[in-house]
DSSP file (Angstrom, degrees, kcal/mol; ACC not computed):
  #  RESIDUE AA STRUCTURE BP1 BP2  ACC     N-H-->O    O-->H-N    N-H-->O    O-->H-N    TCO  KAPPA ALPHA  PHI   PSI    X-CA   Y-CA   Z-CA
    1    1 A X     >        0   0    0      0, 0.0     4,-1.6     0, 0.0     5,-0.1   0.000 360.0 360.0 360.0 -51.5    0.0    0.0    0.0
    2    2 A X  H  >  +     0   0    0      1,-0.2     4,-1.0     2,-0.2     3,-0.2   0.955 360.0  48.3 -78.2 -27.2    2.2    2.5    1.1
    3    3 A X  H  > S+     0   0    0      1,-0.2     4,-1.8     2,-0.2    -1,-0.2   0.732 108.4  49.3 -73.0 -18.3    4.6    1.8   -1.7
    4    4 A X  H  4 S+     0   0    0      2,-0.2     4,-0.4     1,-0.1    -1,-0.2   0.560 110.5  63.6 -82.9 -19.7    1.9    1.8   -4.7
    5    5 A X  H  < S+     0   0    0     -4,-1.6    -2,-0.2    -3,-0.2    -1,-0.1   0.913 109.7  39.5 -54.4 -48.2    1.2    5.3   -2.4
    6    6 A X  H >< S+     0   0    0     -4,-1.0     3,-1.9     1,-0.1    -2,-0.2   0.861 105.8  57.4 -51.8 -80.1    4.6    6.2   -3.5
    7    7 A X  T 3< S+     0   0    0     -4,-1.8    -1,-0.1     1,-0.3    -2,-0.1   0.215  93.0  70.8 -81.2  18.5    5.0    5.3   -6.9
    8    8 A X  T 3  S+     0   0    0     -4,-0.4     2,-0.3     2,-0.1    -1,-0.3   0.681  83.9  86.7 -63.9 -19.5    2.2    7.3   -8.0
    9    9 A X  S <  S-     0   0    0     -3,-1.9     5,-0.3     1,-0.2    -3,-0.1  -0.412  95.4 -90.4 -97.5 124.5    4.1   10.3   -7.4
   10   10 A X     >  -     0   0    0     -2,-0.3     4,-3.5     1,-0.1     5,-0.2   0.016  41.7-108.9 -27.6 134.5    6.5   12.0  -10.0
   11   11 A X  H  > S+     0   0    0      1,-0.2     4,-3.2     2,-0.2     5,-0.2   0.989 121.4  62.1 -53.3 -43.6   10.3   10.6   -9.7
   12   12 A X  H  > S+     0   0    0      1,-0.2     4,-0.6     2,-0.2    -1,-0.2   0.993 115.9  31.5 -35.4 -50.8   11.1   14.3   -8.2
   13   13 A X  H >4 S+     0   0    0      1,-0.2     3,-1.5     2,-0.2    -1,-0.2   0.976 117.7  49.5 -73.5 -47.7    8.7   13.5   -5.3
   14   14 A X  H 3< S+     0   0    0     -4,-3.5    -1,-0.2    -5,-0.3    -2,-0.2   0.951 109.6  56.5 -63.5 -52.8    9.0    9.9   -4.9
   15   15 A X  H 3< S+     0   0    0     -4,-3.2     2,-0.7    -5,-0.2    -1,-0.2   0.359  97.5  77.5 -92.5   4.8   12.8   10.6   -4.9
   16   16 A X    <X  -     0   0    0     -3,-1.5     4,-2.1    -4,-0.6     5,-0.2  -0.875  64.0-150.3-126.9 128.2   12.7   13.3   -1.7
   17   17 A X  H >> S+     0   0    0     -2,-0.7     3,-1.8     2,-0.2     4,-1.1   0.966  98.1  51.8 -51.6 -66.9   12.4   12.5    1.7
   18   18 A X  H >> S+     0   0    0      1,-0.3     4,-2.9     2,-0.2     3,-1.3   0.950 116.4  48.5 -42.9 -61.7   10.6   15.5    3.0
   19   19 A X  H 3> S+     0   0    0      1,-0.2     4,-1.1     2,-0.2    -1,-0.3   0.903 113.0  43.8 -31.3 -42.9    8.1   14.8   -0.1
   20   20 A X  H <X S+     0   0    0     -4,-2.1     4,-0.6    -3,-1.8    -2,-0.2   0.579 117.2  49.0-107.5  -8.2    7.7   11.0    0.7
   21   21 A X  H <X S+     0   0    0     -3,-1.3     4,-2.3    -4,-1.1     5,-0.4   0.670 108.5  50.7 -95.0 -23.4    7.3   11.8    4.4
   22   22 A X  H  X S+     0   0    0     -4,-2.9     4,-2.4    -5,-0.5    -2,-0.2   0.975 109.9  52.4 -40.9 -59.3    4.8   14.5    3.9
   23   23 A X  H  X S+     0   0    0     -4,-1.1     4,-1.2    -5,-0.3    -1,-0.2   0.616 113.8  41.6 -48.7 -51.7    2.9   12.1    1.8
   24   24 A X  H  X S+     0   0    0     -4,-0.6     4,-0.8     2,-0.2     3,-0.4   0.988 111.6  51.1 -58.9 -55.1    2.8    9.4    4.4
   25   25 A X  H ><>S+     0   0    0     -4,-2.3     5,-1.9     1,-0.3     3,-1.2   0.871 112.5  48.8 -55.6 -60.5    2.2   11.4    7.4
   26   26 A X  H ><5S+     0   0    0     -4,-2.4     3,-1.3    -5,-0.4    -1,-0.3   0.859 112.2  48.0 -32.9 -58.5   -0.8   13.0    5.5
   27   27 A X  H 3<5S+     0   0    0     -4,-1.2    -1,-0.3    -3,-0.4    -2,-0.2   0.562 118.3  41.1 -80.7  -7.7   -2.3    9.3    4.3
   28   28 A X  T <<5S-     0   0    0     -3,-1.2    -1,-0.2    -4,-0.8    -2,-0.2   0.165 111.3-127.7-110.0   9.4   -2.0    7.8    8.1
   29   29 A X  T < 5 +     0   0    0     -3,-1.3    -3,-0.2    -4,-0.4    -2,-0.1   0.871  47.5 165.4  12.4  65.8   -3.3   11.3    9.4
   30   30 A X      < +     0   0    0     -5,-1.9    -1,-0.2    -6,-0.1    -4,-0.1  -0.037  16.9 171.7 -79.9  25.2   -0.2   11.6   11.8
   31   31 A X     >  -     0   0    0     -6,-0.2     4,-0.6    -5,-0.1    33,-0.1   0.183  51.8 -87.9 -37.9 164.5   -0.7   15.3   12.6
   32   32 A X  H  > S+     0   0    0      1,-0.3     4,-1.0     2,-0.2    36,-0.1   0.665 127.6  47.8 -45.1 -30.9    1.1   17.5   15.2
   33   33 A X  H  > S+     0   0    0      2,-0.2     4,-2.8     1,-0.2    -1,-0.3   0.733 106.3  57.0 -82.4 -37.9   -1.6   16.5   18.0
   34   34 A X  H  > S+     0   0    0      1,-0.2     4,-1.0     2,-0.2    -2,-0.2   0.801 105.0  53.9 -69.5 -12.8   -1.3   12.9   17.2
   35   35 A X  H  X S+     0   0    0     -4,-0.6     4,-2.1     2,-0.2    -2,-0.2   0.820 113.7  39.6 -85.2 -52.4    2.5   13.2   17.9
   36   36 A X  H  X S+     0   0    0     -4,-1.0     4,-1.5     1,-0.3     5,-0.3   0.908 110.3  54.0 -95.5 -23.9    2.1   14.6   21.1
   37   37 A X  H  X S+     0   0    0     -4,-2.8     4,-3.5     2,-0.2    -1,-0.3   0.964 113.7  51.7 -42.1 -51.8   -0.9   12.5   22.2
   38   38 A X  H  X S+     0   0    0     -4,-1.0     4,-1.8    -5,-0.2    -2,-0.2   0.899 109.0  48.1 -27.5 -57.9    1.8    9.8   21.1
   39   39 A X  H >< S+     0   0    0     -4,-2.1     3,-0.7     1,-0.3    -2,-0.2   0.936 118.3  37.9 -76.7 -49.8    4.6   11.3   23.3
   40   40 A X  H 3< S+     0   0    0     -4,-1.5    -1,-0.3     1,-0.2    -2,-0.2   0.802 119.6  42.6 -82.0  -6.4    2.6   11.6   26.5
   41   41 A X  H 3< S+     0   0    0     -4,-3.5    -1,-0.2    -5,-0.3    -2,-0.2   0.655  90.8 110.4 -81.3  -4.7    0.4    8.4   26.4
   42   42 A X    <<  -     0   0    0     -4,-1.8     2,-0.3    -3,-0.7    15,-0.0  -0.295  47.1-170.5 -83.3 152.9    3.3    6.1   25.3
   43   43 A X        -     0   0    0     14,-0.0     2,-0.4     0, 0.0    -1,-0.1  -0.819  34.4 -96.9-125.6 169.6    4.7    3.6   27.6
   44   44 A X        -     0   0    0     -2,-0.3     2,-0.2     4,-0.0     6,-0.1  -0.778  42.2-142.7-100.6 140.1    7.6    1.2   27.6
   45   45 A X        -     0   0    0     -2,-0.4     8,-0.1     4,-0.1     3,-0.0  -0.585  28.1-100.9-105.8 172.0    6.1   -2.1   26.4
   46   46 A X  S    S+     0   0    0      1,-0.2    -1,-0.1    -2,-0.2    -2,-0.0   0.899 117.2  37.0 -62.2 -48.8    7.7   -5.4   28.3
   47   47 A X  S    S+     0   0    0      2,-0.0    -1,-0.2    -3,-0.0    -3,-0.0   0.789  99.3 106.9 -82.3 -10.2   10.5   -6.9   25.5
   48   48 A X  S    S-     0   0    0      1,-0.1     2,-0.2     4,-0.1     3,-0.1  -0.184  72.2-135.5 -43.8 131.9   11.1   -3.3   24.8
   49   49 A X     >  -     0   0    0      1,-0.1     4,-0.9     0, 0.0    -4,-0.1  -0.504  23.6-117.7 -88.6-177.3   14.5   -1.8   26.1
   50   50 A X  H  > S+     0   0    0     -2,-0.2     4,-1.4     2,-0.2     5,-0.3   0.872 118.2  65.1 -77.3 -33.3   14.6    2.0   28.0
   51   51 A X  H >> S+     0   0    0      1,-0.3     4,-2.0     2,-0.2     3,-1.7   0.903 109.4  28.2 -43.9 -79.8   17.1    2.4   24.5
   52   52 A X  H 3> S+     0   0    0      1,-0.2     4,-1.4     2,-0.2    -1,-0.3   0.638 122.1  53.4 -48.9 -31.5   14.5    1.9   22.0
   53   53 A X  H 3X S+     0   0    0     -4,-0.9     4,-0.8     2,-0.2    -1,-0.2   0.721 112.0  46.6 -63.1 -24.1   11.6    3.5   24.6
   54   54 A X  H <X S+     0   0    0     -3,-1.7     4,-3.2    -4,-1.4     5,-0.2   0.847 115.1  54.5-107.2 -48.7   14.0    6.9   25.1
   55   55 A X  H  X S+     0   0    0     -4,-2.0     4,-2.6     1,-0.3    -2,-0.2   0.898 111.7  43.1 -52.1 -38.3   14.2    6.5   20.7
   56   56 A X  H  X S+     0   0    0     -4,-1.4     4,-1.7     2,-0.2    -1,-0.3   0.837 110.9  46.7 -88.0 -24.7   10.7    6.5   20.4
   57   57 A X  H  X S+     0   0    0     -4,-0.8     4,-5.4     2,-0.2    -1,-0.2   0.877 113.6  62.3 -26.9 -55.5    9.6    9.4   22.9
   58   58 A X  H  X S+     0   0    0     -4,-3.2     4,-0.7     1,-0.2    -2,-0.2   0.765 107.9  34.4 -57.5 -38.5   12.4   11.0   21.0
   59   59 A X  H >X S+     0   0    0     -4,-2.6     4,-1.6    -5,-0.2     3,-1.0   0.981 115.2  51.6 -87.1 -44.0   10.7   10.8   17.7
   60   60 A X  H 3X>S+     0   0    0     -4,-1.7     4,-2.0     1,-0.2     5,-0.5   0.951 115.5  48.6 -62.3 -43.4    6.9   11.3   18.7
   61   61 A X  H 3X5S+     0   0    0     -4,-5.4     4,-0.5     1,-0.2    -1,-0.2   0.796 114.3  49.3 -53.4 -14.5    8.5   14.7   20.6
   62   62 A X  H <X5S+     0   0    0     -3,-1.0     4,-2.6    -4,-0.7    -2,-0.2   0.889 115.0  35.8-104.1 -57.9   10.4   15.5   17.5
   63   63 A X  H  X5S+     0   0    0     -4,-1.6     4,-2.3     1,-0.2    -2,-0.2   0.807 118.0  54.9 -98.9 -29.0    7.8   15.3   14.9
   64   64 A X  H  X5S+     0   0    0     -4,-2.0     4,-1.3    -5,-0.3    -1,-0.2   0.954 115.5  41.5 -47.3 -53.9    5.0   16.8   17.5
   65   65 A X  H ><XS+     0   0    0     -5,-0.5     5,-2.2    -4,-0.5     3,-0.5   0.945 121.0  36.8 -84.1 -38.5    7.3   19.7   18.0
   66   66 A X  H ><5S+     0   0    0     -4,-2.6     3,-3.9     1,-0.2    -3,-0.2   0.993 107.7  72.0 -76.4 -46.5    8.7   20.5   13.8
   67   67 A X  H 3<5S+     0   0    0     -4,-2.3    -1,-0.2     1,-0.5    -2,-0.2   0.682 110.4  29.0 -83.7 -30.2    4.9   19.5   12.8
   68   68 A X  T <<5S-     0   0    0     -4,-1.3    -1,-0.5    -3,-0.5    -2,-0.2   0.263 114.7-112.0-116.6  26.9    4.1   22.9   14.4
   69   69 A X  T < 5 +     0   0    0     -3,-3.9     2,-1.2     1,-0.2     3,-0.3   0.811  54.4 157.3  67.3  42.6    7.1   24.8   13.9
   70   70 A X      < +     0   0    0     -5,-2.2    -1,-0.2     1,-0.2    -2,-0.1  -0.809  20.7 149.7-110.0  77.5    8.5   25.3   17.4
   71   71 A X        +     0   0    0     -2,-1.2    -1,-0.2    -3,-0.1     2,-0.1   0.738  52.6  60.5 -53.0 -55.0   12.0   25.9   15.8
   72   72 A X  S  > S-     0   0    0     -3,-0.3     4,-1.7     1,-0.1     5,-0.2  -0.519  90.7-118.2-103.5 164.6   13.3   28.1   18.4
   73   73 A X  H  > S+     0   0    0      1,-0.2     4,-3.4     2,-0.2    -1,-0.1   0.909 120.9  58.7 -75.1 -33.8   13.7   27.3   22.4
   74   74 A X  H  4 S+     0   0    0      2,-0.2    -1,-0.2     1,-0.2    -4,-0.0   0.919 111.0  45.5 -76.9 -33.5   10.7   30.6   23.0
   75   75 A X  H  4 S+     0   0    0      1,-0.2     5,-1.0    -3,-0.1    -1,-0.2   0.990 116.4  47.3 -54.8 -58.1    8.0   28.1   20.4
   76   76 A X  H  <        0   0    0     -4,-1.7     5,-2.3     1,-0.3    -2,-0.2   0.743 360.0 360.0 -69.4 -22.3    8.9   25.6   22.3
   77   77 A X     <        0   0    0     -4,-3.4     5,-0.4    -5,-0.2    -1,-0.3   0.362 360.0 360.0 -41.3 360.0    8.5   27.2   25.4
   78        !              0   0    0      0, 0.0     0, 0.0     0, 0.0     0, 0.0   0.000 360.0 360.0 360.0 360.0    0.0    0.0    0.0
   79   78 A X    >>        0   0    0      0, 0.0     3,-1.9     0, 0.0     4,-0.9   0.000 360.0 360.0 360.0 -83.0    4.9   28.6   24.0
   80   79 A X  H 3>  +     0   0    0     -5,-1.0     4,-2.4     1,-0.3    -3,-0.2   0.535 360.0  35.8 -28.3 -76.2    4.4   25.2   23.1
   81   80 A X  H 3> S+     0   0    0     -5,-2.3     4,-2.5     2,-0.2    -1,-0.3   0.813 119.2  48.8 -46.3 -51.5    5.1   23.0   26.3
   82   81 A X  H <> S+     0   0    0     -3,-1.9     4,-3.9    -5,-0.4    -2,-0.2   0.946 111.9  51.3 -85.5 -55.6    3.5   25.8   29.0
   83   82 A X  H  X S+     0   0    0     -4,-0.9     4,-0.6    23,-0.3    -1,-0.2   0.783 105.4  56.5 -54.2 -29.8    0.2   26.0   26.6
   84   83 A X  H  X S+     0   0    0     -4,-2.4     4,-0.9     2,-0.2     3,-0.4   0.891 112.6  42.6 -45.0 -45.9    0.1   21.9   26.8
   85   84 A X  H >< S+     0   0    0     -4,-2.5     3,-2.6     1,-0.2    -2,-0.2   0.975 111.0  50.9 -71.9 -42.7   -0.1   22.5   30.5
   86   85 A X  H 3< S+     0   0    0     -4,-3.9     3,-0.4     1,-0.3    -1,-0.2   0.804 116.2  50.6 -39.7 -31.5   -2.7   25.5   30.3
   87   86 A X  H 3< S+     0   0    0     -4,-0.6     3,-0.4    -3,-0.4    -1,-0.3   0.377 105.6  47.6-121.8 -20.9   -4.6   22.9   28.1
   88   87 A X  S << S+     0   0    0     -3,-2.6    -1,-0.3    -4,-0.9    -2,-0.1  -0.243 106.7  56.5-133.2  36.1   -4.7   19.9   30.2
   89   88 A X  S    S+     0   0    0     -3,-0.4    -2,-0.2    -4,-0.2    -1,-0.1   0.078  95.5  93.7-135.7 -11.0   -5.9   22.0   33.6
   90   89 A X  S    S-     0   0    0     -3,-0.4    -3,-0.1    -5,-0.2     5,-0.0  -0.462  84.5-105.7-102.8 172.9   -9.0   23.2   31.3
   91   90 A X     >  -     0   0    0     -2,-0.1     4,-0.7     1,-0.1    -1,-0.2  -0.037  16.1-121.1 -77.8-168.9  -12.4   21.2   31.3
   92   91 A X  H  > S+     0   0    0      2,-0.2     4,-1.8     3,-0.2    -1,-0.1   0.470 114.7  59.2-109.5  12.1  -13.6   19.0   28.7
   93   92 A X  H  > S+     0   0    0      2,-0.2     4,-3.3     3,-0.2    -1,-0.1   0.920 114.0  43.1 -77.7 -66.7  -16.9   21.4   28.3
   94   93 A X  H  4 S+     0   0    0      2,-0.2     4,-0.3     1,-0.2    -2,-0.2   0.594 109.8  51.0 -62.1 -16.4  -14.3   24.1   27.5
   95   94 A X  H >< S+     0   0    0     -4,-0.7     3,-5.3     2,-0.2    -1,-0.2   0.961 108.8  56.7 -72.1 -71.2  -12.1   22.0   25.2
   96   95 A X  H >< S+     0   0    0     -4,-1.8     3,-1.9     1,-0.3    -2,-0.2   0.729 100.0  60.7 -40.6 -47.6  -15.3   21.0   23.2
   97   96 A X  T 3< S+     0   0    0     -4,-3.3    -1,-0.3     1,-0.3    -2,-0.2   0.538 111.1  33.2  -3.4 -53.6  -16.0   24.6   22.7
   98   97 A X  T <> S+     0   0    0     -3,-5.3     4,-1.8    -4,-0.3     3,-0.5  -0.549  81.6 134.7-131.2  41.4  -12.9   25.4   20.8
   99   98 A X  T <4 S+     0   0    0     -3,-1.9     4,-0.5     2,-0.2     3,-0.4   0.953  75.2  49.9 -22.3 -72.8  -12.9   21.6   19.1
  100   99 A X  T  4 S+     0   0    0      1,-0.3    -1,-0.2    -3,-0.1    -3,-0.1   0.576 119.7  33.9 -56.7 -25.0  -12.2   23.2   15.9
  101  100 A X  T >> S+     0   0    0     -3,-0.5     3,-1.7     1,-0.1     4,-1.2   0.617  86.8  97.6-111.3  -8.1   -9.4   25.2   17.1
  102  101 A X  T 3< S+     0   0    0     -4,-1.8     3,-0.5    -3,-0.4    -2,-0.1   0.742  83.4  46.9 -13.8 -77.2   -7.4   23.3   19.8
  103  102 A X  T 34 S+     0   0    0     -4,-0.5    -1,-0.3     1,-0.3    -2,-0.1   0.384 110.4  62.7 -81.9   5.4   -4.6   21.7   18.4
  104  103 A X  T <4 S+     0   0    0     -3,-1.7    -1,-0.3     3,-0.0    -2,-0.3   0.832  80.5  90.2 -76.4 -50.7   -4.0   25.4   16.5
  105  104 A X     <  +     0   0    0     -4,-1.2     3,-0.0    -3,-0.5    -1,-0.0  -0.395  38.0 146.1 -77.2 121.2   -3.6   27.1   19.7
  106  105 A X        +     0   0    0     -2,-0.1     2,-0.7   -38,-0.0   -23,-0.3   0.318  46.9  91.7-116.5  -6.9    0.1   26.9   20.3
  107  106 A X     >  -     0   0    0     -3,-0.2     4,-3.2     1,-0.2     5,-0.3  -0.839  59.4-157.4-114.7  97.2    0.4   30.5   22.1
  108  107 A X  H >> S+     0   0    0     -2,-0.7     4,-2.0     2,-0.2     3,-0.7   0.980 102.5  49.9 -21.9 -75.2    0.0   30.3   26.2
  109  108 A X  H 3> S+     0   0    0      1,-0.2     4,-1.3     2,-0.2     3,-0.4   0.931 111.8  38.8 -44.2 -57.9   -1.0   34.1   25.3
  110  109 A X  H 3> S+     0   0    0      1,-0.2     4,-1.5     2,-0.2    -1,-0.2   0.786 116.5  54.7 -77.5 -25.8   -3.4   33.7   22.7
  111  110 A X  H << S+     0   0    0     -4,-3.2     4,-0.2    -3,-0.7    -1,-0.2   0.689 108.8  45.7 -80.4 -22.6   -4.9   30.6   24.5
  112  111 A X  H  < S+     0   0    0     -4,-2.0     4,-0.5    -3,-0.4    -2,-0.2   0.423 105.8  59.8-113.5   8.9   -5.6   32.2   27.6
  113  112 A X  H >X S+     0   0    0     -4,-1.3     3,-0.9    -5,-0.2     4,-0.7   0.795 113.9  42.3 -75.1 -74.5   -7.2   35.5   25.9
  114  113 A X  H 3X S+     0   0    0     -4,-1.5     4,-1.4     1,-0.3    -2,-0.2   0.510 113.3  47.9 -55.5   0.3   -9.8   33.1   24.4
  115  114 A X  H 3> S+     0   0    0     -2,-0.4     4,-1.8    -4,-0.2    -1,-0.3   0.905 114.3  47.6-114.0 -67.2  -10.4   31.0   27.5
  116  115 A X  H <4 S+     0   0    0     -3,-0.9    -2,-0.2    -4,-0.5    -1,-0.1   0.194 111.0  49.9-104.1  16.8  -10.8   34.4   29.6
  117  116 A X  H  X S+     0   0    0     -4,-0.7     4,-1.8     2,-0.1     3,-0.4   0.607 116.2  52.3-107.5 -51.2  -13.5   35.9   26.4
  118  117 A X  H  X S+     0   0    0     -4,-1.4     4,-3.4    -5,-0.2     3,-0.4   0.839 111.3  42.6 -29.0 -70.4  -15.1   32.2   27.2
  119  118 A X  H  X S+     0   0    0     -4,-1.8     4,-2.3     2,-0.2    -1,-0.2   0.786 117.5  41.9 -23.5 -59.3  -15.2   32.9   30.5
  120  119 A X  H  > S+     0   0    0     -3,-0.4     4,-1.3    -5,-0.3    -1,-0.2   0.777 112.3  53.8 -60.2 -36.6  -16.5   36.3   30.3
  121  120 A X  H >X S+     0   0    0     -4,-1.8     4,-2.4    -3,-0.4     3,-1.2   0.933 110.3  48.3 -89.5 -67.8  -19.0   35.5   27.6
  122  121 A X  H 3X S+     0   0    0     -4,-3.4     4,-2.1     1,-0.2     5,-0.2   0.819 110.0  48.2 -34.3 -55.9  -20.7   32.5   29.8
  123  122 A X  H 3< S+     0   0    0     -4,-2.3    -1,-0.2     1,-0.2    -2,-0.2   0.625 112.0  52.1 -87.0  -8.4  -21.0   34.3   32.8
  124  123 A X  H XX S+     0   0    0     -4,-1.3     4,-1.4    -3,-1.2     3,-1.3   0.921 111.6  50.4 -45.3 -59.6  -22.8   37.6   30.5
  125  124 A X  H >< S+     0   0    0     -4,-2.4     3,-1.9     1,-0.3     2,-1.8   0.886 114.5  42.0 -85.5 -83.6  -25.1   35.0   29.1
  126  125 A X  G >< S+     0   0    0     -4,-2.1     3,-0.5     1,-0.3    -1,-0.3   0.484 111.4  51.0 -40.3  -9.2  -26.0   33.7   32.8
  127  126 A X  G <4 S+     0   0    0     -2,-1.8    -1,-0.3    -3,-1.3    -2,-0.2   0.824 123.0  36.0-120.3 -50.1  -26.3   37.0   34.6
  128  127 A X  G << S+     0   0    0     -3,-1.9     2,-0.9    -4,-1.4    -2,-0.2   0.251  87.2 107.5 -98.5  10.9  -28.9   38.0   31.5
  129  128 A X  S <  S-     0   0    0     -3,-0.5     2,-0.2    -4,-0.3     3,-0.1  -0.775  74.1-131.1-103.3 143.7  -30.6   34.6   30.9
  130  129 A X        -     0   0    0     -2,-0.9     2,-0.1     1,-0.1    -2,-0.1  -0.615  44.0 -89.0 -80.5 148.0  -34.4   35.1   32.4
  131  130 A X        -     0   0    0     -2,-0.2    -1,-0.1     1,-0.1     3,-0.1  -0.343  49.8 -92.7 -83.0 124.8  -35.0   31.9   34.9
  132  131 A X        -     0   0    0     -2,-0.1     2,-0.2     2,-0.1    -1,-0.1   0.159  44.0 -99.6 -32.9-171.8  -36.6   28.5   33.2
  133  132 A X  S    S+     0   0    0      1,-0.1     0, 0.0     0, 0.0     0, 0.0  -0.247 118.9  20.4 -95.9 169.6  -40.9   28.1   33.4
  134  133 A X  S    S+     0   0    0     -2,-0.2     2,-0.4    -3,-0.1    -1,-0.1   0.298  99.5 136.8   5.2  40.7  -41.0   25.6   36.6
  135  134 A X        -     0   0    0      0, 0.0     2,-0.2     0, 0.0    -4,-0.1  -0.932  28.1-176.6 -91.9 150.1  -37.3   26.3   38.2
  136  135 A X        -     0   0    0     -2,-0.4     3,-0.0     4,-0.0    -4,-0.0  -0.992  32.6-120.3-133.5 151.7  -36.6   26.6   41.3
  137  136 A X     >  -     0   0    0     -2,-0.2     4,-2.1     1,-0.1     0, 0.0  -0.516  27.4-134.8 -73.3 142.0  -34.5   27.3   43.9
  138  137 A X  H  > S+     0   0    0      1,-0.2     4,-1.7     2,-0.2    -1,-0.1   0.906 100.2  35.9 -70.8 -44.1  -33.9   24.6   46.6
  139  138 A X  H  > S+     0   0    0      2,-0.2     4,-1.2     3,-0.1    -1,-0.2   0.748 115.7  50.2-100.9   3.6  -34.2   26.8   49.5
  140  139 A X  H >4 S+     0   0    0      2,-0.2     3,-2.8     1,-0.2    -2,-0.2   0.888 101.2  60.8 -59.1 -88.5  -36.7   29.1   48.5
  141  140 A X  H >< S+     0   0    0     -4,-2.1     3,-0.5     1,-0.3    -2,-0.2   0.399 104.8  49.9 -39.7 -38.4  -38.6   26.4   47.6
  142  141 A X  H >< S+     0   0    0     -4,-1.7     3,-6.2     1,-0.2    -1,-0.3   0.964  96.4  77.8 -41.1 -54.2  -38.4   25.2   51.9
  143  142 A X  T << S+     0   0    0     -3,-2.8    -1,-0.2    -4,-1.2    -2,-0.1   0.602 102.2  34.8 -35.5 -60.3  -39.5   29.1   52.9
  144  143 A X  T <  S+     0   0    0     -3,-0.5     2,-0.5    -4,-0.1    -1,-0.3  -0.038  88.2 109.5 -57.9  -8.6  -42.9   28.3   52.1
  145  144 A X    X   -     0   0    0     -3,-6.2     3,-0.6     1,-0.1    -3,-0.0  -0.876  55.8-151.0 -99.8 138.5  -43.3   24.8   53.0
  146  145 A X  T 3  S+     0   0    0     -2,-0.5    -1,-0.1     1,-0.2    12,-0.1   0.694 102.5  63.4 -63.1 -25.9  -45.8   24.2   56.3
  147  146 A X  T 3  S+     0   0    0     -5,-0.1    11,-4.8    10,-0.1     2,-0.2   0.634  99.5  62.1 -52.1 -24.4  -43.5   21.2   56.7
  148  147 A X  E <   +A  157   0A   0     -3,-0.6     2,-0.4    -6,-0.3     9,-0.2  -0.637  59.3 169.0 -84.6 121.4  -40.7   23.4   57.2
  149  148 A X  E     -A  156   0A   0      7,-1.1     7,-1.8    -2,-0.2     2,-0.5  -0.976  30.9-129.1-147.6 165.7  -40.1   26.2   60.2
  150  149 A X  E     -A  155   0A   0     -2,-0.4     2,-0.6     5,-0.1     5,-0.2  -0.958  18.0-172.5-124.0 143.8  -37.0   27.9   60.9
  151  150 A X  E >  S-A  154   0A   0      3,-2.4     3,-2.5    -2,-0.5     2,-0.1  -0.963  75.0 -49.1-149.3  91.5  -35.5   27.8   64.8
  152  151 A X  T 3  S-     0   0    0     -2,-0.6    -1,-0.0     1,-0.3     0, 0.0  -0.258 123.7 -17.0  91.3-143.0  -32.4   30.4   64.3
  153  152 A X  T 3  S+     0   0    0     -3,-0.1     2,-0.3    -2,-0.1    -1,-0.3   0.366 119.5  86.6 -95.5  16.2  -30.3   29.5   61.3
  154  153 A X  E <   -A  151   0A   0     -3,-2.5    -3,-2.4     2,-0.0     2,-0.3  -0.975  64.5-129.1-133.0 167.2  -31.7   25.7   60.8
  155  154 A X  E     -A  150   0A   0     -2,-0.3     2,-0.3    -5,-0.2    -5,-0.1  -0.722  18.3-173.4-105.7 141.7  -33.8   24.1   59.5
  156  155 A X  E     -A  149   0A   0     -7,-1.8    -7,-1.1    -2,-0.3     2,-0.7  -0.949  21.8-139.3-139.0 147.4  -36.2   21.3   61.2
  157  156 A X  E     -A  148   0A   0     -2,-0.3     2,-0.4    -9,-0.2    -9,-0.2  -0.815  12.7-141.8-113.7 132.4  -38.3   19.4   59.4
  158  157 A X        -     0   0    0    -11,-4.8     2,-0.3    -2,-0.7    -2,-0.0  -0.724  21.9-144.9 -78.9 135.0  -42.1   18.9   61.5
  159  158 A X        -     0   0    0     -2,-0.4     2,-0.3     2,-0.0     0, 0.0  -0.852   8.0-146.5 -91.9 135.2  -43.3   14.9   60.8
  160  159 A X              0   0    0     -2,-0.3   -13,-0.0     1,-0.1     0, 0.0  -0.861 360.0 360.0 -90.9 135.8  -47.3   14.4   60.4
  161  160 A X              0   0    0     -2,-0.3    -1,-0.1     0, 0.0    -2,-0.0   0.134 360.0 360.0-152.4 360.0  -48.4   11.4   61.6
């Protein structure tokens, strides 16, 4: 498969690495997020050595880190500090920004949009008019005959 993948492609292409890895990576949809899912979920399997475990970290970290361009130590910085910013957030708020996730590589730019989330949910609650039949739990008590209040608790009278 992957080699009839291959020899479709003009000798120029077929005959360059960066071409013929593009090509793969693309048809096994290895993207930049799948690399780094890789790097932190992976484990060292039993016949495995630490050698070969260390190689392979080393390559899901590698292709995770050029797949998004974190060339310089200050991407890579972004990169690493926004993974933690990203993995402290819920999974309400991840769905949110589905489409855009594995784009946000900027600590900055990820924690503007997280704090307009923020901002924008708690506007829409503050302004959203209160269902037909909710209620509040302890209103609802105030008003029960079952109910009396002795100080600051509440004791519930039994009918019998």
């Amino acid at each position: 498969m992957t080699a009839q993948l291959i020899a479709r492609e003009p000798d120029e292409i077929a005959n360059d690495y960066g071409e013929v890895k593009k090509i793969l990576l693309k048809r096994y949809k290895l993207t930049p997020e799948k690399f780094r899912q890789k790097f932190f979920m992976h484990n060292k399997n039993l016949g495995r050595t630490r050698k070969n475990f260390a190689y392979e970290l080393r390559s899901f970290f590698n292709e995770w880190v050029n797949g998004v361009k974190a060339d310089i130590f200050e991407k890579l910085s972004d990169l690493i500090i926004t993974d933690q910013i990203k993995r402290k957030v819920s999974q309400k708020v991840k769905d949110h920004f589905i489409d855009d996730w594995s784009k946000l590589n900027s600590p900055d730019d990820l924690v503007e949009k997280l704090e307009d989330y923020d901002t924008l949910r708690s506007t829409f609650r503050s302004k959203q008019p209160r269902k037909e039949g909710h209620y509040d739990k302890q209103d609802s008590l105030k008003d029960d005959s079952a109910f009396t209040t002795n100080g600051n608790k509440k004791t519930v009278r039994y009918y019998t």
